[in-house]
N, C-alpha and C positions, 0 to 999 in steps of 0.2 A: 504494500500500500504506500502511494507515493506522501511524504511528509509535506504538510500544506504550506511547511513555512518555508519552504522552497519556490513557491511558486509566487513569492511577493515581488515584486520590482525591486531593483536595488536602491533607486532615488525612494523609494517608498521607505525601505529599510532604515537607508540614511538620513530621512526626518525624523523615524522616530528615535533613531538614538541620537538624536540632539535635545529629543525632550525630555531623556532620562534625568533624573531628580536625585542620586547617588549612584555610590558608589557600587554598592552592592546590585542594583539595579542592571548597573554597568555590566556588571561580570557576568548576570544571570545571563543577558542578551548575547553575550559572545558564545555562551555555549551552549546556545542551539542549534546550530549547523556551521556551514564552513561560510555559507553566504552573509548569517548574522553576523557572524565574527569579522569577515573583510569589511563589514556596515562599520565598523567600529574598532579599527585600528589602536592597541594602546601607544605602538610605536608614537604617536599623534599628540600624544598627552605626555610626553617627553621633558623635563623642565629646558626651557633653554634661556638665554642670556640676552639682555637687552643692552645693545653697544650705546654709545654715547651718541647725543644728536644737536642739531644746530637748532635752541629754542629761536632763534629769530627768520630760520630758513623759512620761505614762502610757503614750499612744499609740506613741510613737518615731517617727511620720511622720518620712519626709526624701523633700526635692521636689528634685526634679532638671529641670535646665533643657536644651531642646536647639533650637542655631539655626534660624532657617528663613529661606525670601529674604524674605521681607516685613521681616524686621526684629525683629521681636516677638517671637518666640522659642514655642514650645511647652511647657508644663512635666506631670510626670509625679509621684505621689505612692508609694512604695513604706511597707510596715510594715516596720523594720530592725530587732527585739528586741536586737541583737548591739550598736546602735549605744547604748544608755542606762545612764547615769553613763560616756560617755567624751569621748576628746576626739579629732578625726583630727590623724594626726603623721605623715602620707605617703600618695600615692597612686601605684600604678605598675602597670605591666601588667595594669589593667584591677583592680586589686583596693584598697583603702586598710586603713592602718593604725593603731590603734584603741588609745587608752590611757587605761586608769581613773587614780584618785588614789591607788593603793596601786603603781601602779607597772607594771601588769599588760599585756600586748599579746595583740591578738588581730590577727587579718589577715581582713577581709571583702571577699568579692566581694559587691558591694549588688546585682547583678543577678542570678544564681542565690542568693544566701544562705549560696554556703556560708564555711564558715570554716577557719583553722588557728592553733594558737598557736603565739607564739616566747618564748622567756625573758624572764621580766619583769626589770626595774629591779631591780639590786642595787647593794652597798657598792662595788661595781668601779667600778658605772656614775656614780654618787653622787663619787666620789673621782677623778675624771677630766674632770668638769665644774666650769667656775671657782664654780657654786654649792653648796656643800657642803651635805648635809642627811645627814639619819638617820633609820634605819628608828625608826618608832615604833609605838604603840598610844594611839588619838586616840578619847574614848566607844566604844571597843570598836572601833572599825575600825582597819584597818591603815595606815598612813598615813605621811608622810615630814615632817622640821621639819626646817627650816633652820635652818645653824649659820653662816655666812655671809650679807654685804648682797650688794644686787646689786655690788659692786665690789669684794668677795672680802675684805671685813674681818671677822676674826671679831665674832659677837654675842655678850653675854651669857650667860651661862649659868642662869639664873631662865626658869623656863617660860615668862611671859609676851616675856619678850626676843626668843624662838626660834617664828616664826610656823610655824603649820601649811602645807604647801604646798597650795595651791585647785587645784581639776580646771583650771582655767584657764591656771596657772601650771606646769605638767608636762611643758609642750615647754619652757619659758623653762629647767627643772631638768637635766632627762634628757634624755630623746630629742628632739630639734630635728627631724627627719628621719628617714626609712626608705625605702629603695628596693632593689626586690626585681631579682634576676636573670632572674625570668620565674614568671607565674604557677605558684604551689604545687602545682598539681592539675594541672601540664601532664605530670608521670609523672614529668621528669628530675629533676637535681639544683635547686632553689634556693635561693641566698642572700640574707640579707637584710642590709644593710649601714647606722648606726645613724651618723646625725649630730648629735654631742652639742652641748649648750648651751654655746658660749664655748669651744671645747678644738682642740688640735691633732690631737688622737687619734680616731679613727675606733673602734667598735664593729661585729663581723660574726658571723655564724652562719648555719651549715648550719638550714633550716626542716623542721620535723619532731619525732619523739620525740627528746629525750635531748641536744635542742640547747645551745648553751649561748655568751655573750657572750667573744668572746676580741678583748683593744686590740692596737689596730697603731697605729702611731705613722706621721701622714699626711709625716711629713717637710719640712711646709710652714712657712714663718715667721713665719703667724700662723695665726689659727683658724680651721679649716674651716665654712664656708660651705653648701655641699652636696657629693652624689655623685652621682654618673652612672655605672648600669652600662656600662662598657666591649663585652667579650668573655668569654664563659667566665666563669672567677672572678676577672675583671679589674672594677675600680672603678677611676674618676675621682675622685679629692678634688680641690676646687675652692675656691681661697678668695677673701676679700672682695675682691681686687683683682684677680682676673681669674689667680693661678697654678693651677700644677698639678699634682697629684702622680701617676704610678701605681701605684693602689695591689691587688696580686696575694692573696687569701684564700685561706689552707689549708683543705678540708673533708674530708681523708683522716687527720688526726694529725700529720703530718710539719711541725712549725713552724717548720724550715727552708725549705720552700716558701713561706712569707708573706714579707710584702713590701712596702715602698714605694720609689718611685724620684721626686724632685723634677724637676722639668722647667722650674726658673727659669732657669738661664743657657740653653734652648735653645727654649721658646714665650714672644715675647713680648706680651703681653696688650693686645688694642688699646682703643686707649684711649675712653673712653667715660664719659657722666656718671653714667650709671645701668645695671649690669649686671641682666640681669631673669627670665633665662632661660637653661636650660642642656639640652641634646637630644641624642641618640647617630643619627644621619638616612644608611641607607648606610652604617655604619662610620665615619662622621665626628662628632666633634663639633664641635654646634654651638650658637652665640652670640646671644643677642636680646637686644641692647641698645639703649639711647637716647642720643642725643647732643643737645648744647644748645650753641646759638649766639645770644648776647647782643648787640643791636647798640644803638650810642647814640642815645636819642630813639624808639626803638621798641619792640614789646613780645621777651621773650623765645621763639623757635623751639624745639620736639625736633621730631626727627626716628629714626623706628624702624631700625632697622641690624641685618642678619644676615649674621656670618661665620662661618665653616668652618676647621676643622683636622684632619688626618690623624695622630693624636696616636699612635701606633704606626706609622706612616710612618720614613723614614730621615730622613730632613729636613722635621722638621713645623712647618707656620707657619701663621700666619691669613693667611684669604681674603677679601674682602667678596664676598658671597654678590648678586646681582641677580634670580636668576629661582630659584625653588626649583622643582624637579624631579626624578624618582626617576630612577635612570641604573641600568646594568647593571652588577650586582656583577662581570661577566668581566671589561669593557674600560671602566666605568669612562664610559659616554655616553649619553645621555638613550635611553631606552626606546622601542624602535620604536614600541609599539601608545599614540597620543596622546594616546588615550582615559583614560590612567590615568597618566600623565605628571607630571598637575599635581599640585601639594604645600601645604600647609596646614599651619604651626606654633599648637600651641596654648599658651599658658604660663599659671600659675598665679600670683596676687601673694603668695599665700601659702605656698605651696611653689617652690624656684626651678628644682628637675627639671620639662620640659617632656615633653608629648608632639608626635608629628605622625603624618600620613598622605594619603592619598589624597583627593583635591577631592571631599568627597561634595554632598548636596543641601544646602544650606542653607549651604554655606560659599563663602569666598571665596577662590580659585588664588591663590597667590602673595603671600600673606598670613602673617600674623600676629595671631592671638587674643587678647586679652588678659584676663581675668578682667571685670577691674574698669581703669577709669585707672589711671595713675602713681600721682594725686595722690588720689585716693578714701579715705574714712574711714568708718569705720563709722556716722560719723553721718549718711552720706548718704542720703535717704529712698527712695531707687530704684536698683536695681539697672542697669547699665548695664558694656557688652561694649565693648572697644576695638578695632579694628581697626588694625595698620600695614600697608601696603604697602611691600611689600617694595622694589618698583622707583622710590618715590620717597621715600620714607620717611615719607610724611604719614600723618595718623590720623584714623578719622571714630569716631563713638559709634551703637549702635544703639537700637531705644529703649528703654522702660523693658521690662524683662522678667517683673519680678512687681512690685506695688503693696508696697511698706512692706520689702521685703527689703533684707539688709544683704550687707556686701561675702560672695560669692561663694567657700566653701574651697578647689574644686581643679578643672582639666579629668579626668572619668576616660574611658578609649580603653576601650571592650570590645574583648574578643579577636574578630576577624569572623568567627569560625565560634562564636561562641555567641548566642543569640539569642532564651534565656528570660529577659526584665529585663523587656517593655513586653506 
């Protein structure tokens, strides 16, 4: 008896798994024949790498990079209107986030197009950053000057004393970071939580109409570094030397529900020359760092290093992590079916929130991604992907990816039930 789902059209096929609603969904569709499954390539759902672009170009081209085994990589050219006159200042759940020079945020998904705003930059946000500025009016545009150096001494007061701040200069002011609780358009609640320039204090908001910037103080003893969605309206604050706060967001009005809780006398941060990377993998967070070992009369070693903490656990500590693999939220042990087992971190040099996921084509098990090298500058005239291994810690480079490109902004993960971007 012939199977009926054979006899659908393939355009037919592939509308409906663009309507798929998760994950699971996803998987159930592939594995009903061979024809459902070509409907719905994972290859497709790949994370790849959004290169750097000209916010003032006419066009808005932004070319996006995605690995392959050869090495070489693939790259892909989307029109982004949403992305011109801005700068990206975070990318998370598959979507980044997007700041003009008067202060403004928008949140793009670069694969479907769509968008949502969150509250721009105000005197809250301005006076919570060690670099002070003020709103202005600059030839008629809206714009912020700086009333403080970069090392928080007041400037003069003469126009000329008080620089304009440059679309360049906007994460170094304001927002350092953004990192969302789960894509805007997934129906639920999410939050977006705001890592300021030089500050102890954290910035967060419900996304949506009528949203609005409210400070929690991260409780840490110096300045927050990044965040990592946790759980729910749970945030990670993370600072320069490997602490940790958690930090609980109000989105009901009750601001006795917020919250932070330090976690120095009870995680203690391993030690490491270069932190690079920060990941929620399982419910755990986790660590991608570099270690350096100097020996005399030879050259300097790193080595790549991932470990793991149970940071809502009872007794949470680091782990040095050997083989990454996804385990079963019940009991906590690696996944019967082997096939989907293996694991893949990806980290951004320019953002230190990481993503990860499932060994697709063109990646490598048991790895670690790296943007760009360590040591890479934007003068370098080819772009180039770092690989650690996870099981020995060593690094290769792949080759050059695009001709003349400069360092690489961020890895973005699409959600793998959507699959209008390529």
């Amino acid at each position: 008896m012939r199977d009926w789902g054979d006899g659908l059209p393939q355009e037919l096929l592939e509308c409906i798994a663009g309507r798929l609603t998760s994950a699971g969904d996803a998987a159930a569709f592939r594995l009903i024949n061979r024809s459902w499954k070509a409907a719905l390539p994972f290859s497709r759902f790949a994370p790849v790498q959004m290169l750097p672009f000209d916010p003032n170009s006419p066009e808005v081209a932004v070319t996006f990079s995605r690995p392959t085994h050869d090495g070489v990589g693939e790259t892909f050219t989307r029109n982004l209107p949403a992305v011109r006159g801005k700068v990206v200042c975070g990318s998370s759940c598959g979507w980044v986030a997007l700041m003009d020079e008067a202060g403004s945020l928008t949140l793009l998904n670069p694969f479907t197009g769509a968008t949502a705003e969150l509250p721009p930059a105000n005197a809250t946000v301005a006076a919570n950053s060690r670099r002070r500025a003020r709103a202005s009016v600059v030839d008629g545009r809206s714009r912020w000057v700086l009333e403080t150096s970069p090392d928080g001494l007041q400037l003069g007061q003469e126009e000329e004393q008080q620089p304009v701040v440059t679309l360049g200069e906007m994460r170094h002011v304001f927002f350092r970071e953004i990192v969302l609780s789960s894509p805007p358009d997934s129906g639920g609640v999410c939050v977006a939580m705001a890592v300021l320039a030089a500050s102890r204090a954290v910035m967060y908001c419900r996304v949506g109409p009528g949203g609005a910037w409210t400070r929690l103080n991260s409780r840490l003893p110096g300045c927050v570094s990044t965040a990592v969605h946790c759980r729910g309206n749970k945030f990670l604050a993370l600072g320069y030397n490997g602490e940790v706060s958690i930090c609980e967001c109000d989105t009901d009005g009750d601001m006795a529900a917020a919250g932070a809780a330090y976690m120095g006398g009870t995680i203690v941060p391993p030690r490491l020359f270069c932190r690079r990377g920060y990941l929620m993998v399982d419910g755990e967070l986790h660590l991608v760092g570099t270690s350096r070992r100097r020996f005399q009369n030879a050259a300097t070693t790193y080595r790549t290093h991932v470990y793991k903490c149970n940071v809502l656990g009872r007794t949470p500590a680091w782990t040095r992590v050997k083989k990454l693999e996804w385990t079963s939220q019940k009991k906590g042990k690696p996944r019967k079916d082997k096939k989907f087992d293996q694991m893949t971190l990806l980290v951004s040099n320019r953002f230190t929130t990481g993503c990860s996921g499932p060994t697709l084509s063109g990646l490598a098990s048991n790895s670690v991604y790296f943007c760009e090298p360590m040591y890479a500058t934007p003068e370098d005239p080819h772009h180039r992907i770092e690989i650690g291994h996870v099981d020995n810690g060593t690094s290769e480079y792949q080759q050059r990816i695009q001709q003349g490109s400069e360092q690489s902004l961020c890895w973005i993960q699409p959600s793998i039930w959507t699959q209008r971007y390529v």
